[in-house]
DODOTI-416710 format. One record per residue: residue number from 1; x, y, z of N, C-alpha, C in turn. Coordinates in pm, whole numbers, plus 50000, padded with zeros to 5 digits. Each point is the difference from the previous one (the first is absolute). Layout:
N
<NUM <X Y Z> <X Y Z> <X Y Z>>
...
END
This chain:
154
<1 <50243 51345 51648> <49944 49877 49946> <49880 49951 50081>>
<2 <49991 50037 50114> <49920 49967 50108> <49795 50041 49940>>
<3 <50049 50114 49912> <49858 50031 49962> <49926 49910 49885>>
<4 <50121 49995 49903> <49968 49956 49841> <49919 49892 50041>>
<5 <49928 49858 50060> <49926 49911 50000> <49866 50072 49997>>
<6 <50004 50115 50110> <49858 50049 50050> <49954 50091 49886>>
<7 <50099 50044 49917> <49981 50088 49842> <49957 49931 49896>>
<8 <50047 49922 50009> <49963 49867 49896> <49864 49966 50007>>
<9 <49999 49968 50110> <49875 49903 50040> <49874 50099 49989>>
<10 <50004 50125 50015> <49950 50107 49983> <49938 49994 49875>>
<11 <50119 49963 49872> <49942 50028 49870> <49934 49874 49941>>
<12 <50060 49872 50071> <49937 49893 49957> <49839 50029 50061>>
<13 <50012 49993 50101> <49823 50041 50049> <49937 50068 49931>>
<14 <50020 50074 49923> <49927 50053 49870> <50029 49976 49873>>
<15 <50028 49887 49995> <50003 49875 49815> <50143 50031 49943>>
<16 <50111 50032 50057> <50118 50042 49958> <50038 49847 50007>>
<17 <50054 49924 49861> <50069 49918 50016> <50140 50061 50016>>
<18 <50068 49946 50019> <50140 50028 50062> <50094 49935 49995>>
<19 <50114 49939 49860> <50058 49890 50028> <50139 50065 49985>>
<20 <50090 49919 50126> <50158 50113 50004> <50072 49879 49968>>
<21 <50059 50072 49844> <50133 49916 49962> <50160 50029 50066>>
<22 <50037 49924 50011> <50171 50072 50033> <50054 49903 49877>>
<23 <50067 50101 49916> <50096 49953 49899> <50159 49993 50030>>
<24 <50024 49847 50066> <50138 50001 50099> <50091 49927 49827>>
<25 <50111 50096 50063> <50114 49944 49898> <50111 49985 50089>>
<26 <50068 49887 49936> <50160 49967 50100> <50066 50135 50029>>
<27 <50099 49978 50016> <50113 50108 50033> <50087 49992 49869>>
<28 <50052 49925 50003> <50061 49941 49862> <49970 50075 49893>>
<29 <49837 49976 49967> <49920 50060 49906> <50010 50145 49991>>
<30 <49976 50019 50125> <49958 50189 49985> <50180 50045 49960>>
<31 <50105 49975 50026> <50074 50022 49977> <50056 49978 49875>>
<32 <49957 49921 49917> <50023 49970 49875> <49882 50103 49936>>
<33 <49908 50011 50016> <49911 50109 49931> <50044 50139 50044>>
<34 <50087 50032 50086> <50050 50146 49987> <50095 49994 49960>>
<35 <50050 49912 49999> <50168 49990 49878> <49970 50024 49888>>
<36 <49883 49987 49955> <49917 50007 49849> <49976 50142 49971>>
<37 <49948 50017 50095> <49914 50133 49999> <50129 50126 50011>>
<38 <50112 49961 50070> <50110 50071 49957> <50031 50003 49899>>
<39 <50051 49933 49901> <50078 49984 49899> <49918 50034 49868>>
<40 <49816 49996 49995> <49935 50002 49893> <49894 50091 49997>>
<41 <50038 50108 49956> <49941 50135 49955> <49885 49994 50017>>
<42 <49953 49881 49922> <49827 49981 49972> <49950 49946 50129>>
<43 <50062 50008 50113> <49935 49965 50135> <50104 50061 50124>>
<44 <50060 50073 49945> <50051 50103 50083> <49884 50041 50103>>
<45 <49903 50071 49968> <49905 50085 50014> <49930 49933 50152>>
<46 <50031 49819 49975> <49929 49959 50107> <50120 49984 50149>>
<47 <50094 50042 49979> <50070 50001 50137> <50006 50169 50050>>
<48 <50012 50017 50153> <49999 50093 50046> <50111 50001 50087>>
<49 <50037 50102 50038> <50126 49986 50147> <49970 49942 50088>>
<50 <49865 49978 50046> <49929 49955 50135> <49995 49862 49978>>
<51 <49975 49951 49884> <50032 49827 49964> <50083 49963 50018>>
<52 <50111 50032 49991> <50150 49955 50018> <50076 50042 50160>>
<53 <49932 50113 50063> <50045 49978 50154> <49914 49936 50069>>
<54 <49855 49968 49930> <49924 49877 50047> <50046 49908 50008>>
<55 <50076 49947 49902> <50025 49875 49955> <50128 49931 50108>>
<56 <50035 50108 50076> <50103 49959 50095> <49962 49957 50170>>
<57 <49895 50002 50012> <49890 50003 50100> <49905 49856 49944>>
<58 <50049 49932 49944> <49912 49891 49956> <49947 49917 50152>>
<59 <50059 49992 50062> <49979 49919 50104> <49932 50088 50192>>
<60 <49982 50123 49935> <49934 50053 50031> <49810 49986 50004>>
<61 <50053 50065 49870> <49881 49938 49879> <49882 49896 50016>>
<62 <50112 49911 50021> <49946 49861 50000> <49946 50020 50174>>
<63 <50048 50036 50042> <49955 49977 50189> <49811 50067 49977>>
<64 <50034 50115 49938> <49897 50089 50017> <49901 49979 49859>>
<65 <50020 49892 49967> <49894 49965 49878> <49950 49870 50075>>
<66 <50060 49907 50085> <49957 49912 50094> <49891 50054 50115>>
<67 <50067 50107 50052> <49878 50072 50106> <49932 50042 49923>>
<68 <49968 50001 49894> <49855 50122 49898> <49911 49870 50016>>
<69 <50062 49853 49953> <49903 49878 49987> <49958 49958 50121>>
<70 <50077 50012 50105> <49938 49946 50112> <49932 50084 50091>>
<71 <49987 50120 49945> <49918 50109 50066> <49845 50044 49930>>
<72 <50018 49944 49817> <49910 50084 49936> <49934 49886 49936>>
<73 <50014 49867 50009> <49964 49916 49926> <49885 49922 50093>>
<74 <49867 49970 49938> <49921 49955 50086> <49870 49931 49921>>
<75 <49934 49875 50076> <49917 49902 49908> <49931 50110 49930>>
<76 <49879 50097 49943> <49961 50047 49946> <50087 50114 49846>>
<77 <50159 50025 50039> <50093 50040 49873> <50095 49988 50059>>
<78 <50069 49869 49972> <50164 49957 50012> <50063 50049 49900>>
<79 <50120 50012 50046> <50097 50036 49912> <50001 49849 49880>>
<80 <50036 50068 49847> <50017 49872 49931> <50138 50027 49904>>
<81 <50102 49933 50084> <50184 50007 49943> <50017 49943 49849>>
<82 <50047 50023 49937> <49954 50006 49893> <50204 50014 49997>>
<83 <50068 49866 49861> <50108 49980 49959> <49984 50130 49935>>
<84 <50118 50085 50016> <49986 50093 49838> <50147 50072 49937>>
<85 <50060 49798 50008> <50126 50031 49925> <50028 50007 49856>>
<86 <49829 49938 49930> <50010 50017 49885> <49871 50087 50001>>
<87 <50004 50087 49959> <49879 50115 50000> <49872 49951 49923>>
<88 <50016 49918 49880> <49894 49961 49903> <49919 49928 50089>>
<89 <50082 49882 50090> <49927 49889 50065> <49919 50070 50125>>
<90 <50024 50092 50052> <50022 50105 50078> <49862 50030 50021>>
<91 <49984 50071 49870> <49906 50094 49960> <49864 49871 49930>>
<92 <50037 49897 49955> <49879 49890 49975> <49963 49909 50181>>
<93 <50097 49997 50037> <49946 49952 50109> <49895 50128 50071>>
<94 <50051 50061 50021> <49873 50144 50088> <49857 49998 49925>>
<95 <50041 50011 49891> <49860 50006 49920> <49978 49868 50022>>
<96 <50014 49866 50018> <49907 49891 49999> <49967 49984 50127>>
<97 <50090 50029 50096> <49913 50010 50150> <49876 50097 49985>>
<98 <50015 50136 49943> <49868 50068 49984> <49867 49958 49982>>
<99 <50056 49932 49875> <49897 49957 49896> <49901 49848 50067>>
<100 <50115 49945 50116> <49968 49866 50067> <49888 50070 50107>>
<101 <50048 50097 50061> <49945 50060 50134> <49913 50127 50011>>
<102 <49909 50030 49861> <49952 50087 49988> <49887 49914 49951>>
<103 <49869 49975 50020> <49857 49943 49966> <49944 50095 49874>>
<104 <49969 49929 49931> <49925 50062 49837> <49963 49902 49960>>
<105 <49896 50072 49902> <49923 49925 49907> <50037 49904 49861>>
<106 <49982 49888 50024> <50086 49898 49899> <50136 49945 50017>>
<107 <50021 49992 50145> <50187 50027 49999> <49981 49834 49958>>
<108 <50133 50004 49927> <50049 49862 49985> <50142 50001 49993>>
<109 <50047 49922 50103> <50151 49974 50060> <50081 49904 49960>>
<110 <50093 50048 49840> <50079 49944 49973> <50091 49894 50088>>
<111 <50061 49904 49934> <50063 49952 50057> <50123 50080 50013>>
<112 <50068 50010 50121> <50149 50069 49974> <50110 49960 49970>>
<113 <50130 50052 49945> <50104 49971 49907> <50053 49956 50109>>
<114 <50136 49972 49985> <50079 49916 50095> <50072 50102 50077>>
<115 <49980 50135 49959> <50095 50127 50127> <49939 50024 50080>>
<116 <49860 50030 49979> <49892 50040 50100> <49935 49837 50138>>
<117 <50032 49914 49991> <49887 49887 50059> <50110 50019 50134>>
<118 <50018 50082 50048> <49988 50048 50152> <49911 50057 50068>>
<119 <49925 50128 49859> <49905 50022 50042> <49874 49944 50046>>
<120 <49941 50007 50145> <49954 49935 50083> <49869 50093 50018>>
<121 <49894 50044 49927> <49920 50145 50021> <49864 49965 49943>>
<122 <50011 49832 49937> <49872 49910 49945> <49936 50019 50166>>
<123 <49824 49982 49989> <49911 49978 50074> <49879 49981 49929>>
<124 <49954 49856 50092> <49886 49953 49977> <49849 50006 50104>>
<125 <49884 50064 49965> <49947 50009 50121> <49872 49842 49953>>
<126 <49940 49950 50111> <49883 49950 50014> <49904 50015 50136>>
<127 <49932 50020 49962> <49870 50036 50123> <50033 50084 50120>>
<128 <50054 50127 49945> <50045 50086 50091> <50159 49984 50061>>
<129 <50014 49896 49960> <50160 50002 50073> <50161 50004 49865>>
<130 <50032 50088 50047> <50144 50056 49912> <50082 49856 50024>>
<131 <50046 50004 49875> <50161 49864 50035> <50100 50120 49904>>
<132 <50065 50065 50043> <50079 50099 49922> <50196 49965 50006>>
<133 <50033 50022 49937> <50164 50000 50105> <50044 49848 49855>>
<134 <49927 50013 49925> <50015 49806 49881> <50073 50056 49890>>
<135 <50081 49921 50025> <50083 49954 49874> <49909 49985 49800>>
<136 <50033 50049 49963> <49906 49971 49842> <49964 49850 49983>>
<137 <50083 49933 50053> <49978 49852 50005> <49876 49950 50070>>
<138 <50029 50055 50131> <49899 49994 50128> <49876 50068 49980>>
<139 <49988 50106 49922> <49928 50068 49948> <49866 49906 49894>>
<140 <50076 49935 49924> <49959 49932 49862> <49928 49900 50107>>
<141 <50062 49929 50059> <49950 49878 50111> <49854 50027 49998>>
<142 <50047 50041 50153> <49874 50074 50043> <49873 50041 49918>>
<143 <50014 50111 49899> <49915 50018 49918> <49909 49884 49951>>
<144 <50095 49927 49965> <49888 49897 49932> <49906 49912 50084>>
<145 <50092 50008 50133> <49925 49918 50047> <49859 50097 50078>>
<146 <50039 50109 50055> <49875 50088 50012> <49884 49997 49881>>
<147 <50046 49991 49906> <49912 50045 49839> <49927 49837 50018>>
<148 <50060 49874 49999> <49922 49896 50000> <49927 49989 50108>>
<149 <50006 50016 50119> <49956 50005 50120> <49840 50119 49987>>
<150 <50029 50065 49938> <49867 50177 49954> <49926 49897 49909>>
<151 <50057 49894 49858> <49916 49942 49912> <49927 49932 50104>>
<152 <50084 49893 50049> <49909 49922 50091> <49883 50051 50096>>
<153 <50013 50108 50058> <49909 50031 50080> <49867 50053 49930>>
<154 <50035 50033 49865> <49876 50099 49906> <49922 49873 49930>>
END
């Protein structure tokens, strides 16, 4: 683990955005989704032997998914934990952090539904200086008041 920052940083230095999700599910959960995946043909396919003597090592797991974050996570690509006990919400939250934290042409930043407003990945810049790390709320703020502050000065 000792290398992966200096690998990273490697690819970001040459325009690699880089954003690392971890899709954490309870214990509870994962165990109820291989109870599933036992019993139903049509998702058989997604359990393996190695899932299930994994699954006994949870707290293992957990030790050594704690040292990955506090070894590999750093201001330029933090880790971003991500609920993913319901997979739909799961899978819309990742994509709206993307979509928040990736710069393009025309973006316009919905307001978010009521599963996602944890996400914290809004940033506003003025005159060279980042305010990043805002709430959609904090986000909206700000904005306007930068945008009236740009009228006023023009």
């Amino acid at each position: 683990m000792n290398k992966v920052i200096k690998w990273e940083k490697s690819y970001i230095n040459d325009g690699l955005i880089l954003i690392k999700f971890y899709l954490s599910i309870e214990k509870r959960q994962q165990s109820k989704r291989f109870n599933e995946r036992q019993t139903d043909p049509l998702k058989l396919w997604k359990l393996s032997s190695n899932d299930l003597r994994m699954a006994d090592k949870w707290e293992i797991f957990s030790f050594f998914k704690e040292q990955m974050f506090s070894n590999t996570s750093y201001e330029e690509s933090p880790w971003v934990v991500i609920n993913a006990n319901n997979k739909m919400v799961a899978r819309l939250t990742a994509l709206r952090y993307l979509l928040n934290e990736i710069e393009y042409d025309n973006k316009k930043l919905s307001k978010p539904k009521s599963w996602n407003t944890a996400i914290h990945n809004y940033k506003v810049s003025y005159k060279g200086v980042d305010f990043p790390g805002l709430s959609y709320k904090q986000y909206k703020t700000l904005q306007r008041l930068v945008d009236t502050i740009k009228k006023l000065e023009n």
